[in-house]
N, CA, C and O atoms as a GROMACS GRO file, in nm:
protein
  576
    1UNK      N    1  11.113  11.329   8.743
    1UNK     CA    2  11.038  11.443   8.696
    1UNK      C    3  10.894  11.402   8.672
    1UNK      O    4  10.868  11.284   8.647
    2UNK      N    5  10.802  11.492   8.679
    2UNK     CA    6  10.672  11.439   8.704
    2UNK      C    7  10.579  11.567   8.675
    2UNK      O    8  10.646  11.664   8.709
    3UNK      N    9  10.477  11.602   8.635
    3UNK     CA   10  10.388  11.685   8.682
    3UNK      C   11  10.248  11.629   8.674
    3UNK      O   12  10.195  11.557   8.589
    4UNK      N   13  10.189  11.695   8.816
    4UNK     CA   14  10.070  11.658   8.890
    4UNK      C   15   9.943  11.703   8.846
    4UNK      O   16   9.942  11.819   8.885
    5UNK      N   17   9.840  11.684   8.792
    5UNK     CA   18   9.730  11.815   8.816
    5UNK      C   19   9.626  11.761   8.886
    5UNK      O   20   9.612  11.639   8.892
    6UNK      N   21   9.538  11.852   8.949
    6UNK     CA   22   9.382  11.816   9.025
    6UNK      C   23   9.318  11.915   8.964
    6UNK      O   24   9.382  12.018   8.939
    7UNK      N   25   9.173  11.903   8.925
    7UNK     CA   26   9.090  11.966   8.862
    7UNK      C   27   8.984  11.949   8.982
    7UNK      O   28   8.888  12.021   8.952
    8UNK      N   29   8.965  11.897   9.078
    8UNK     CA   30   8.876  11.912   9.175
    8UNK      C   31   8.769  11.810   9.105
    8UNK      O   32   8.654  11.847   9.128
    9UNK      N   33   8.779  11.675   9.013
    9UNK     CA   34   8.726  11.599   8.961
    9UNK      C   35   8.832  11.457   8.921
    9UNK      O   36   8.810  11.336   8.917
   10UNK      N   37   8.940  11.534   8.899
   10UNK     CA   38   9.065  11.412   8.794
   10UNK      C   39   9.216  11.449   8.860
   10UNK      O   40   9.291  11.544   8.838
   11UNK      N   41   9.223  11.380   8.914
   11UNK     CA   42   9.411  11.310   8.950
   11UNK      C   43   9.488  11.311   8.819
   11UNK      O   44   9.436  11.209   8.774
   12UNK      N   45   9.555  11.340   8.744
   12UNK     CA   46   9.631  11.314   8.650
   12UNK      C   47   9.755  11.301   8.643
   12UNK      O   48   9.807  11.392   8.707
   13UNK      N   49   9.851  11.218   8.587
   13UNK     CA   50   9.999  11.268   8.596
   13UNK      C   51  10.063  11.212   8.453
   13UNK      O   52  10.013  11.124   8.383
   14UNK      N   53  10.171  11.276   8.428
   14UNK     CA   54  10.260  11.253   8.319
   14UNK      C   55  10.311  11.079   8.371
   14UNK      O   56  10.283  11.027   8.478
   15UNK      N   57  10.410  11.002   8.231
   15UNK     CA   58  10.436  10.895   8.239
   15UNK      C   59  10.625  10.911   8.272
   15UNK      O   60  10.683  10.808   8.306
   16UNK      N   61  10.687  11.013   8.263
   16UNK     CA   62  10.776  11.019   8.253
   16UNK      C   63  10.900  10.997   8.372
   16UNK      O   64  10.916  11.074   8.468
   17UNK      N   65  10.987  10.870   8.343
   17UNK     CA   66  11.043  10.892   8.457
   17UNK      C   67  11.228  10.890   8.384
   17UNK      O   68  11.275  10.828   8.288
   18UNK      N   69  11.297  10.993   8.489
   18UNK     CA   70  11.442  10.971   8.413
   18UNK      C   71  11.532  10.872   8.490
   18UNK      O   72  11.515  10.862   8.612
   19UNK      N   73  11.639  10.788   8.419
   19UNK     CA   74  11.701  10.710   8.458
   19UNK      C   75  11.832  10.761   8.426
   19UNK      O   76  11.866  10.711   8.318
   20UNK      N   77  11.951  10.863   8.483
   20UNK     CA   78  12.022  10.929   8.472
   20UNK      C   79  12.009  11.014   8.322
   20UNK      O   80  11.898  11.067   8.331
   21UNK      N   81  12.058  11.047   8.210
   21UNK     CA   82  12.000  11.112   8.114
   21UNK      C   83  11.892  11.033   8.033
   21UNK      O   84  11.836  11.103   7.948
   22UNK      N   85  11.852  10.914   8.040
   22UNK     CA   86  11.769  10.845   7.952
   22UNK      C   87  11.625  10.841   7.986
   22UNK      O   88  11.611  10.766   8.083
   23UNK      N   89  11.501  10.897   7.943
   23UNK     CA   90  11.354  10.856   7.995
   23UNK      C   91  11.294  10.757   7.990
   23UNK      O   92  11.258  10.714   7.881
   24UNK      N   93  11.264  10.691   8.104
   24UNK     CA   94  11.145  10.558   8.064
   24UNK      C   95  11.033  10.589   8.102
   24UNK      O   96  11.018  10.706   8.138
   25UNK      N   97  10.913  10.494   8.108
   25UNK     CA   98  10.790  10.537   8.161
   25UNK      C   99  10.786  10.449   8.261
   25UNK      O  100  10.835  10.336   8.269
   26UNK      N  101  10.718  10.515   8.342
   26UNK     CA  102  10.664  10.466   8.477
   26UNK      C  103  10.534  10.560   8.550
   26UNK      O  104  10.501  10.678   8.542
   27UNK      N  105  10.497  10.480   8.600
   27UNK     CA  106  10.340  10.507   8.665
   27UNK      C  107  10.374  10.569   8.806
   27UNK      O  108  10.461  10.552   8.892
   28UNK      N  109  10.275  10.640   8.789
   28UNK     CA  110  10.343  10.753   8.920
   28UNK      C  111  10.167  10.772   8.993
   28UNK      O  112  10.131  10.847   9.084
   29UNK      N  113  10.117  10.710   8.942
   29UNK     CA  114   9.933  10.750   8.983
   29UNK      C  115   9.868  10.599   8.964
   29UNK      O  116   9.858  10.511   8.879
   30UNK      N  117   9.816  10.634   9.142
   30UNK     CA  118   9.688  10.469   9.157
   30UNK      C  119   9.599  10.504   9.203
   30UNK      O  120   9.587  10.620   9.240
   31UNK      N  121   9.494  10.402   9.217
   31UNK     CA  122   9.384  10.365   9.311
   31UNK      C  123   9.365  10.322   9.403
   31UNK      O  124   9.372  10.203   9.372
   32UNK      N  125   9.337  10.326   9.534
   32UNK     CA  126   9.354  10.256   9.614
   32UNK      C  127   9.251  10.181   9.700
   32UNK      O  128   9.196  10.225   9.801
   33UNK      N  129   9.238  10.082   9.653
   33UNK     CA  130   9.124   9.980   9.715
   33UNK      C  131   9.185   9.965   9.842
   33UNK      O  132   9.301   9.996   9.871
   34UNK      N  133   9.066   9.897   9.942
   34UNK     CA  134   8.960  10.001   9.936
   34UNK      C  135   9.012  10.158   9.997
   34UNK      O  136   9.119  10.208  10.034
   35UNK      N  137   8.882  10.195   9.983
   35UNK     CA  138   8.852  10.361  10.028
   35UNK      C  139   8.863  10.456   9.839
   35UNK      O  140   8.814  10.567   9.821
   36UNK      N  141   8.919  10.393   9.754
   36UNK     CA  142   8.876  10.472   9.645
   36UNK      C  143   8.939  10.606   9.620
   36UNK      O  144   8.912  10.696   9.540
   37UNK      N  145   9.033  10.592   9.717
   37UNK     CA  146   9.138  10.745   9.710
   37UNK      C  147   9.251  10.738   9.586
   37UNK      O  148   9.292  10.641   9.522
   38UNK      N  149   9.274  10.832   9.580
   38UNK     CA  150   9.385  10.825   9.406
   38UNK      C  151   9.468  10.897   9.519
   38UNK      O  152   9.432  10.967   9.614
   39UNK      N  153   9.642  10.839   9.460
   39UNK     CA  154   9.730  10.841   9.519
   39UNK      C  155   9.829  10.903   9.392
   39UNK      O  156   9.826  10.833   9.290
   40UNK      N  157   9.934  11.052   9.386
   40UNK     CA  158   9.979  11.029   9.326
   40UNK      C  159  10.141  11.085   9.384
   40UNK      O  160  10.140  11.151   9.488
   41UNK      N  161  10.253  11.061   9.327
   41UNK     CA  162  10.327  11.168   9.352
   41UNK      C  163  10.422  11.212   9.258
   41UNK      O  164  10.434  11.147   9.154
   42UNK      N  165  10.509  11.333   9.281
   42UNK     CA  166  10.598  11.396   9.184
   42UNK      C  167  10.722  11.406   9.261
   42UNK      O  168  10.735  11.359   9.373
   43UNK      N  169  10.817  11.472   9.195
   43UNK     CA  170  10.988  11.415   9.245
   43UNK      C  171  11.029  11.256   9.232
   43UNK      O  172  10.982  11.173   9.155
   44UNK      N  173  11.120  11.243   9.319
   44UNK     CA  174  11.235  11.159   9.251
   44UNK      C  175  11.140  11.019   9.265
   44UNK      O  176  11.062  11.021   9.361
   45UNK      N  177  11.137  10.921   9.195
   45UNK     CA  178  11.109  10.816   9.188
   45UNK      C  179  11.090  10.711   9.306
   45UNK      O  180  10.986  10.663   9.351
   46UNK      N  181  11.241  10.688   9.348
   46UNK     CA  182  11.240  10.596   9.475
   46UNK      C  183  11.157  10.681   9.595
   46UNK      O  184  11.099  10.598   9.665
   47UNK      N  185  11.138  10.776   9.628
   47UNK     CA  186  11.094  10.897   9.736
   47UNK      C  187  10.965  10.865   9.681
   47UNK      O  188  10.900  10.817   9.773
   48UNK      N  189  10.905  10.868   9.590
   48UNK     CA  190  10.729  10.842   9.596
   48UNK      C  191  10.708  10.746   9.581
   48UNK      O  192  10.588  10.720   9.585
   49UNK      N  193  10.798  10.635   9.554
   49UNK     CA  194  10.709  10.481   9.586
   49UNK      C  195  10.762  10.459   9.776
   49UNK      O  196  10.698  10.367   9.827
   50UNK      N  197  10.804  10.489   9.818
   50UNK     CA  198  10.820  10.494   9.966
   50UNK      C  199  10.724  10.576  10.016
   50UNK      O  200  10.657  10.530  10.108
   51UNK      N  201  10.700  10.690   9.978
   51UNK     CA  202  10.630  10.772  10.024
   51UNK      C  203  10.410  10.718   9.995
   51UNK      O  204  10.312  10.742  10.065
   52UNK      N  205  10.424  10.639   9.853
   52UNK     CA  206  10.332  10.578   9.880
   52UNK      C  207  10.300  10.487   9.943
   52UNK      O  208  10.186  10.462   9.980
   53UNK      N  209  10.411  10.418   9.966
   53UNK     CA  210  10.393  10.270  10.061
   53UNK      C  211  10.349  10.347  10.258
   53UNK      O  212  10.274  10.309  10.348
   54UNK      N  213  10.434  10.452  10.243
   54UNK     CA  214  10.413  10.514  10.417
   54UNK      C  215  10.287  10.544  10.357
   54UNK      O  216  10.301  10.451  10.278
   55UNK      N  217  10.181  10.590  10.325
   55UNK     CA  218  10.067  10.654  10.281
   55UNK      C  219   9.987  10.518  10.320
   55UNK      O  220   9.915  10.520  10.419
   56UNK      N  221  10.000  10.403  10.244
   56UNK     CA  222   9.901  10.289  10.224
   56UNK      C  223   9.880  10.192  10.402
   56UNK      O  224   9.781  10.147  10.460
   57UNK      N  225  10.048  10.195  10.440
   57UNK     CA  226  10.058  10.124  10.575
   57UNK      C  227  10.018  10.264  10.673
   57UNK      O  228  10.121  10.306  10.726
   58UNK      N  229   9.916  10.335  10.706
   58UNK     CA  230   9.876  10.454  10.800
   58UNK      C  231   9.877  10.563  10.804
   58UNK      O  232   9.798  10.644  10.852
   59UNK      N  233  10.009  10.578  10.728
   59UNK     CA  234  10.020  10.779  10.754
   59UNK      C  235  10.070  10.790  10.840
   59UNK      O  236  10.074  10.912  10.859
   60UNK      N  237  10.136  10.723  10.945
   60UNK     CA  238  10.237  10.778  11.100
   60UNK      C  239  10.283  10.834  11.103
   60UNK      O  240  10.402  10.807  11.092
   61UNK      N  241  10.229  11.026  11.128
   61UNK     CA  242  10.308  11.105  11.104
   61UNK      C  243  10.458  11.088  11.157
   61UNK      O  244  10.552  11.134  11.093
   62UNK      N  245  10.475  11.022  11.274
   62UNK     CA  246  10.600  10.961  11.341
   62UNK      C  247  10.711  10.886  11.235
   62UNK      O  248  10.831  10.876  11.262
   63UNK      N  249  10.666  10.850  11.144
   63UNK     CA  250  10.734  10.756  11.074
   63UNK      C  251  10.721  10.796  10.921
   63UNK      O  252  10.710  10.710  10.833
   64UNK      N  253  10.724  10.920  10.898
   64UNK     CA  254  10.715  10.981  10.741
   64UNK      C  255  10.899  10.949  10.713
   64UNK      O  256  11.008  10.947  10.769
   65UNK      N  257  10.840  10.931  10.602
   65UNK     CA  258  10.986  10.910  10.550
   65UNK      C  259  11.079  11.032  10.536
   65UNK      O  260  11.029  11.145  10.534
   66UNK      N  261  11.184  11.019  10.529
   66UNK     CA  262  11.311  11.096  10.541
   66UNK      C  263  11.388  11.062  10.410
   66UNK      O  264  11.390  10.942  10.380
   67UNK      N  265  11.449  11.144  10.333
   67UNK     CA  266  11.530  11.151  10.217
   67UNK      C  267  11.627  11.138  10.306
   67UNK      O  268  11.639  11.196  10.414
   68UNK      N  269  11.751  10.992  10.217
   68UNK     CA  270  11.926  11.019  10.274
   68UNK      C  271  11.956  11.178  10.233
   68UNK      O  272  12.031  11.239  10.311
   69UNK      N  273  11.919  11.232  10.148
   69UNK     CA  274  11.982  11.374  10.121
   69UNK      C  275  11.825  11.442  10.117
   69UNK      O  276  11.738  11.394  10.045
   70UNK      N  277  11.805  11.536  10.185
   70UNK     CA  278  11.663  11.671  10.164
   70UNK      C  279  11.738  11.722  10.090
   70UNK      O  280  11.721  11.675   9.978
   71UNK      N  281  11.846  11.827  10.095
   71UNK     CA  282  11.899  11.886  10.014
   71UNK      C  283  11.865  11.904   9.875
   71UNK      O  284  11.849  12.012   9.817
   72UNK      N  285  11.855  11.782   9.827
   72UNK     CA  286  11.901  11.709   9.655
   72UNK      C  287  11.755  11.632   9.614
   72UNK      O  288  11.706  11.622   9.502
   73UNK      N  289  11.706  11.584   9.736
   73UNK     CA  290  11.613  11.473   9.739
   73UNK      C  291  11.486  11.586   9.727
   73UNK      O  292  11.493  11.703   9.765
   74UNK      N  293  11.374  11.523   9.668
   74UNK     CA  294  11.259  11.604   9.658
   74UNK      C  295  11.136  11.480   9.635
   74UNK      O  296  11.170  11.371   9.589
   75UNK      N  297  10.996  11.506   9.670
   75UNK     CA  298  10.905  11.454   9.646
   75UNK      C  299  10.784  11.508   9.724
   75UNK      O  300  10.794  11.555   9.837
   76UNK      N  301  10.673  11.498   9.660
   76UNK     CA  302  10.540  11.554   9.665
   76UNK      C  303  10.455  11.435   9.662
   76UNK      O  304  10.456  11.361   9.564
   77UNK      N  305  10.343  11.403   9.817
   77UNK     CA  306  10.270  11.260   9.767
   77UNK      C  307  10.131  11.337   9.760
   77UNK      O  308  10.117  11.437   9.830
   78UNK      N  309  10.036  11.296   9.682
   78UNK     CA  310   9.895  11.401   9.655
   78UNK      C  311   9.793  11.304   9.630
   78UNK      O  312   9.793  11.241   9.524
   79UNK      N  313   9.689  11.284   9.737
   79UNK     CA  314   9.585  11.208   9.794
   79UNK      C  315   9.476  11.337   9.729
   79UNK      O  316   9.471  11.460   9.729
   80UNK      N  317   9.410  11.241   9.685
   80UNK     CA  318   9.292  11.278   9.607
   80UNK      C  319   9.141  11.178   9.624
   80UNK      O  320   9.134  11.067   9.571
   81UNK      N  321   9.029  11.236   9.704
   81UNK     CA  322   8.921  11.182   9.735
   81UNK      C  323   8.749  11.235   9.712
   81UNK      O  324   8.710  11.310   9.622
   82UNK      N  325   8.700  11.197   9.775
   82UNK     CA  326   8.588  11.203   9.784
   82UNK      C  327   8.547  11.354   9.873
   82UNK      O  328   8.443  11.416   9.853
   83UNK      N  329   8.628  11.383   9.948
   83UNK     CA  330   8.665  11.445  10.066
   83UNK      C  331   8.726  11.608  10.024
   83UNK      O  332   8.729  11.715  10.085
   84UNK      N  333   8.772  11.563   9.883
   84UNK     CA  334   8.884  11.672   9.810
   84UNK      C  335   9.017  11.594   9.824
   84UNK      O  336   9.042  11.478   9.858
   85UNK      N  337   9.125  11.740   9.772
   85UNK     CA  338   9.236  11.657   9.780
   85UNK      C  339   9.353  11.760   9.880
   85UNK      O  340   9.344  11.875   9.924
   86UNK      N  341   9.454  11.663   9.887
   86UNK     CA  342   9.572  11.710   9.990
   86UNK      C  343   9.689  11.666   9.973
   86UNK      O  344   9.690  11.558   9.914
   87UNK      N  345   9.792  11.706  10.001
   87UNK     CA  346   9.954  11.684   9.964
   87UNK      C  347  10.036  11.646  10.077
   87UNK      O  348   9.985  11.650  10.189
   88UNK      N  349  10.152  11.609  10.062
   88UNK     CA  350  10.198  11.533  10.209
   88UNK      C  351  10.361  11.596  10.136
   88UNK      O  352  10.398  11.541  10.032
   89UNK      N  353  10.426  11.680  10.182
   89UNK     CA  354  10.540  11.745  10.158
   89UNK      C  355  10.687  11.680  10.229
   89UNK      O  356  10.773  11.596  10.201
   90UNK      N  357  10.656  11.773  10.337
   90UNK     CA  358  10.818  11.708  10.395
   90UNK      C  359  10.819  11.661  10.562
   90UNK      O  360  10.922  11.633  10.625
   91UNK      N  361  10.668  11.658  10.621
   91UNK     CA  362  10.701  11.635  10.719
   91UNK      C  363  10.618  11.572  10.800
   91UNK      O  364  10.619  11.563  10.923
   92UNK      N  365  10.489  11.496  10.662
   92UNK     CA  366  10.366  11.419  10.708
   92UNK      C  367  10.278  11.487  10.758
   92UNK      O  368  10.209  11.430  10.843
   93UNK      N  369  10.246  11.627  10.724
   93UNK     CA  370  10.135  11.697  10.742
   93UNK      C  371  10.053  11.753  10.646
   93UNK      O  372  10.062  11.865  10.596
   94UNK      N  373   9.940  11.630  10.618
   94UNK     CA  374   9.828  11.704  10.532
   94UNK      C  375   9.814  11.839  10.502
   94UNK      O  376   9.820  11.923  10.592
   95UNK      N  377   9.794  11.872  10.379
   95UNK     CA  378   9.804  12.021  10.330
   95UNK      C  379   9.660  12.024  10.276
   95UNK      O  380   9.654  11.960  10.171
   96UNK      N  381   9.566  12.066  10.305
   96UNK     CA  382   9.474  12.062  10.250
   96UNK      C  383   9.436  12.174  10.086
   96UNK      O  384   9.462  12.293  10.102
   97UNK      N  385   9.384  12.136   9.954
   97UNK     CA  386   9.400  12.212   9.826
   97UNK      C  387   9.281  12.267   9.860
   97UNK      O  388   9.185  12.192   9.876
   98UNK      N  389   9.266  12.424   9.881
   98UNK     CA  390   9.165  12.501   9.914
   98UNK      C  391   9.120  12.547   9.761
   98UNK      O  392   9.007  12.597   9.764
   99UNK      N  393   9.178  12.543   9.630
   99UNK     CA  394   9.160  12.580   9.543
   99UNK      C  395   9.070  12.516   9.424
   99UNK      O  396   9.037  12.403   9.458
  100UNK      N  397   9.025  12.549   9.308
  100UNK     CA  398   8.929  12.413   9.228
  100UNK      C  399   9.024  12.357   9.158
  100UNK      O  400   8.989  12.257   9.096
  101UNK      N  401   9.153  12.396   9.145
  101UNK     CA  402   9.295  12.334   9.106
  101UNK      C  403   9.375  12.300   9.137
  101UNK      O  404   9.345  12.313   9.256
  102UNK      N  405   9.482  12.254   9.141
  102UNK     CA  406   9.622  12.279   9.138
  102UNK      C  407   9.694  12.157   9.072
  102UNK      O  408   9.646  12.044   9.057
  103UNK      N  409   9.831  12.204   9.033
  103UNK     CA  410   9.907  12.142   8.979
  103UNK      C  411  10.067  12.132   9.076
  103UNK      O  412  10.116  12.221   9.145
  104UNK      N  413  10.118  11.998   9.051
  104UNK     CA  414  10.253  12.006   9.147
  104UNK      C  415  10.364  11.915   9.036
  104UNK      O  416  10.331  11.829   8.955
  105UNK      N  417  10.528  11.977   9.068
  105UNK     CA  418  10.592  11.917   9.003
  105UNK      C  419  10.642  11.976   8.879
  105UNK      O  420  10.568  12.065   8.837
  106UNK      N  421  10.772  11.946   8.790
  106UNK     CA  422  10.786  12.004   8.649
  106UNK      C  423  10.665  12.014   8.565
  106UNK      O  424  10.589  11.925   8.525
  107UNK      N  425  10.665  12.108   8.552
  107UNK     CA  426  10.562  12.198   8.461
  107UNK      C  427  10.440  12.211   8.488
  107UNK      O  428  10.350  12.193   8.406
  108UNK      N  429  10.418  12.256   8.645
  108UNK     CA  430  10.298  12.286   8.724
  108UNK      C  431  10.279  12.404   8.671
  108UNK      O  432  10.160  12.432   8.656
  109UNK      N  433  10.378  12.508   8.627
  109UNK     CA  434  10.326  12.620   8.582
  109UNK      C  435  10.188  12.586   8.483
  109UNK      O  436  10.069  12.608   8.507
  110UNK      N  437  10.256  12.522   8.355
  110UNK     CA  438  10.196  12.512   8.224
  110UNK      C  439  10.117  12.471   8.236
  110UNK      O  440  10.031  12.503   8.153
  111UNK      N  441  10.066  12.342   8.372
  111UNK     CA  442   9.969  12.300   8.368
  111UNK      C  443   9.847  12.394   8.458
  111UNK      O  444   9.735  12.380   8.408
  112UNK      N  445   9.849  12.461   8.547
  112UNK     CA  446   9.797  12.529   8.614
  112UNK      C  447   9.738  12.666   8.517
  112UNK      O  448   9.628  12.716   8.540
  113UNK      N  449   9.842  12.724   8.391
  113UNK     CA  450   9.804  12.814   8.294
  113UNK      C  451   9.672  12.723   8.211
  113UNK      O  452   9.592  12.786   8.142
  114UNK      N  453   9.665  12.637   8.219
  114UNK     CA  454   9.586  12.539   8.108
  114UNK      C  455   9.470  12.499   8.188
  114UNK      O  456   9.374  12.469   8.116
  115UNK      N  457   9.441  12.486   8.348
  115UNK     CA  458   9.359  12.482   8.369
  115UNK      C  459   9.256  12.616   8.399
  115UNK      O  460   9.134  12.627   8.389
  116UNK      N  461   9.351  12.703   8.437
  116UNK     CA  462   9.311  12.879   8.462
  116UNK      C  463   9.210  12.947   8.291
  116UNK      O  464   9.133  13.041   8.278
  117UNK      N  465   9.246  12.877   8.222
  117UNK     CA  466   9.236  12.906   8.088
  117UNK      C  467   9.102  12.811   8.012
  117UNK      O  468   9.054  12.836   7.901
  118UNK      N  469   9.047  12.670   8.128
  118UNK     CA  470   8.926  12.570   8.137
  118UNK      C  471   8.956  12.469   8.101
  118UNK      O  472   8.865  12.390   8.076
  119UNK      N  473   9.081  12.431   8.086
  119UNK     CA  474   9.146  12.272   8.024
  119UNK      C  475   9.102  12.180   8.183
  119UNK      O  476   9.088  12.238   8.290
  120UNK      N  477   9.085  12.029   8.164
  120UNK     CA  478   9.077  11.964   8.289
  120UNK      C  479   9.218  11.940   8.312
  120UNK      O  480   9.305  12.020   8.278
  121UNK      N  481   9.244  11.811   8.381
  121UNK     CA  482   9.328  11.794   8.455
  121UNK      C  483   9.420  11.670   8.333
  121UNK      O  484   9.540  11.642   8.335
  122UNK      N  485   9.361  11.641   8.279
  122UNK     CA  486   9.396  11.528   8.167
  122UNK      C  487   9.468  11.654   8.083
  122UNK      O  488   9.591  11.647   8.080
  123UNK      N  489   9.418  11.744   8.029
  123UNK     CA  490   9.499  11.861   7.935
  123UNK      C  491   9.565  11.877   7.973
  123UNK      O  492   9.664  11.809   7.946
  124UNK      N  493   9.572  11.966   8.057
  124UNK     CA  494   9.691  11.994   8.172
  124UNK      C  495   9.773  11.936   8.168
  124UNK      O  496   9.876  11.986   8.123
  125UNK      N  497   9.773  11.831   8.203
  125UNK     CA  498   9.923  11.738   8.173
  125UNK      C  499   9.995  11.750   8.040
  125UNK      O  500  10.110  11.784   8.014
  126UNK      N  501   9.884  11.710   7.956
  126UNK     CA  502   9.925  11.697   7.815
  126UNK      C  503  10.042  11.868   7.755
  126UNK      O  504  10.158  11.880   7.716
  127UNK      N  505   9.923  11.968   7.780
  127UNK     CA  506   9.983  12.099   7.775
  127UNK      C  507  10.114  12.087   7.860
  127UNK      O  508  10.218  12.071   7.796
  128UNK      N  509  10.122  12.093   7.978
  128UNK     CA  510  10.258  12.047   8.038
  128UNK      C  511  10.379  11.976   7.987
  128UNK      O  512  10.493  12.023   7.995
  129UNK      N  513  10.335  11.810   7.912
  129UNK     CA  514  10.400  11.748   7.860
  129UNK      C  515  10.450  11.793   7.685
  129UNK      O  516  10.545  11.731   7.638
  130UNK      N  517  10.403  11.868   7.626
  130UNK     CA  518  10.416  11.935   7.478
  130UNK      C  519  10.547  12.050   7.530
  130UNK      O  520  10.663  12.029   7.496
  131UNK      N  521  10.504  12.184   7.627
  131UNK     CA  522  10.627  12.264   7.642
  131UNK      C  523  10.723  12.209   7.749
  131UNK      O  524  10.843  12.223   7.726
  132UNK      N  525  10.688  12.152   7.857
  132UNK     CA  526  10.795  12.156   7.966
  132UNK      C  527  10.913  12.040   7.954
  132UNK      O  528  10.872  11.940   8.011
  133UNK      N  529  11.038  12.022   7.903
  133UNK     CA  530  11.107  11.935   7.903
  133UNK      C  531  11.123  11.776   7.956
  133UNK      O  532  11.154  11.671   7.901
  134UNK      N  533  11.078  11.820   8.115
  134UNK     CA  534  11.050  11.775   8.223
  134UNK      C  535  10.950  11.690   8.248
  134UNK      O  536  10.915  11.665   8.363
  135UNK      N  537  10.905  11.646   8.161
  135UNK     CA  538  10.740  11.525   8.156
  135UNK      C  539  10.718  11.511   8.002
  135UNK      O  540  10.770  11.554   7.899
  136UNK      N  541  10.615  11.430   8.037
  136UNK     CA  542  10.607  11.406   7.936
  136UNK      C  543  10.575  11.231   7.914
  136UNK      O  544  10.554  11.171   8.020
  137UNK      N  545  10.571  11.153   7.794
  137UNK     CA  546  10.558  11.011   7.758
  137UNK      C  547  10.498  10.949   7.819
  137UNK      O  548  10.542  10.848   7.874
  138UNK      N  549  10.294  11.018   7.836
  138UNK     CA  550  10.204  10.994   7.804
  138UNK      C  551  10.120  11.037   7.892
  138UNK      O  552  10.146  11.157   7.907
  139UNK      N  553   9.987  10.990   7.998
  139UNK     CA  554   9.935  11.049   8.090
  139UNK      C  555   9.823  10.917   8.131
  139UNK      O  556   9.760  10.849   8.050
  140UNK      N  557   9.822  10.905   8.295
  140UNK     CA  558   9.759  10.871   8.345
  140UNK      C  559   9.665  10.927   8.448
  140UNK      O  560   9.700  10.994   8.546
  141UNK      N  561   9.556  10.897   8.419
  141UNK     CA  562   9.449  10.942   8.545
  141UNK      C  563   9.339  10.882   8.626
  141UNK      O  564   9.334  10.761   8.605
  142UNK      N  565   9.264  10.917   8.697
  142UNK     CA  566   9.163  10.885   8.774
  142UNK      C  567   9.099  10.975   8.796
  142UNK      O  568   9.154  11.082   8.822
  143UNK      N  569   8.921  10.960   8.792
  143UNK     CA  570   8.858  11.063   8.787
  143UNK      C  571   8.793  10.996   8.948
  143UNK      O  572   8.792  10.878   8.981
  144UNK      N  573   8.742  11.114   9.028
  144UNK     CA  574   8.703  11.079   9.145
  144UNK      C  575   8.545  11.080   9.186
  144UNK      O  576   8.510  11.046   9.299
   0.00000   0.00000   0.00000
């Protein structure tokens, strides 16, 4: 569980990761030397550190990773630059964020209400992490 925000300035994400009913923290948001791009993603854990590693070795759209189960399996990887930012879903095709926001992941609502409302991308989370069950235990970011 995870939620994402972009403020069209700041990458942010919650610390929260679940380990069958129990939460630990884990880092779900980097930097990436070089080129200076913030890397983050939301859904299942093992699916976005794969999904960052396919991100760091090229991007082959040929070679995007595949969940053993789509069904069940979920993950969102969200490249954030100089350039703006973009999402990589289910089939290695850049999505480009046409918006001065967005949020992805448990409690994208809350966070997307919080930026609509002038919170950055650091609030956002936080607001996210206070109501949504689903995140939460603490927040990391990068401003671009």
């Amino acid at each position: 569980m995870t939620v994402l925000a972009w403020d069209s300035k700041i990458l942010a994400a919650d610390k929260m990761a679940l380990c069958g009913d129990t939460q630990k923290k884990a880092t779900k948001i980097f930097k990436l030397i070089p080129g200076g791009q913030v890397v983050g993603f939301t859904g299942d854990l093992d699916i976005g550190m794969v999904l960052l590693e396919w991100y760091q070795s090229g991007a082959d759209r040929q070679n995007f990773p595949k969940a053993r189960d789509e069904k069940d399996a979920w993950g969102v990887l969200v490249v954030a630059g100089r350039d703006g930012c973009f999402f990589y879903e289910r089939y290695g095709v850049a999505i480009p964020v046409e918006d001065n926001f967005m949020a992805w992941g448990c409690g994208r609502e809350a966070a997307l209400g919080a930026m609509e409302m002038g919170a950055n991308a650091i609030k956002a989370v936080e607001v996210a992490s206070k109501w949504v069950n689903g995140c939460g235990l603490g927040c990391d970011w990068f401003a671009i």
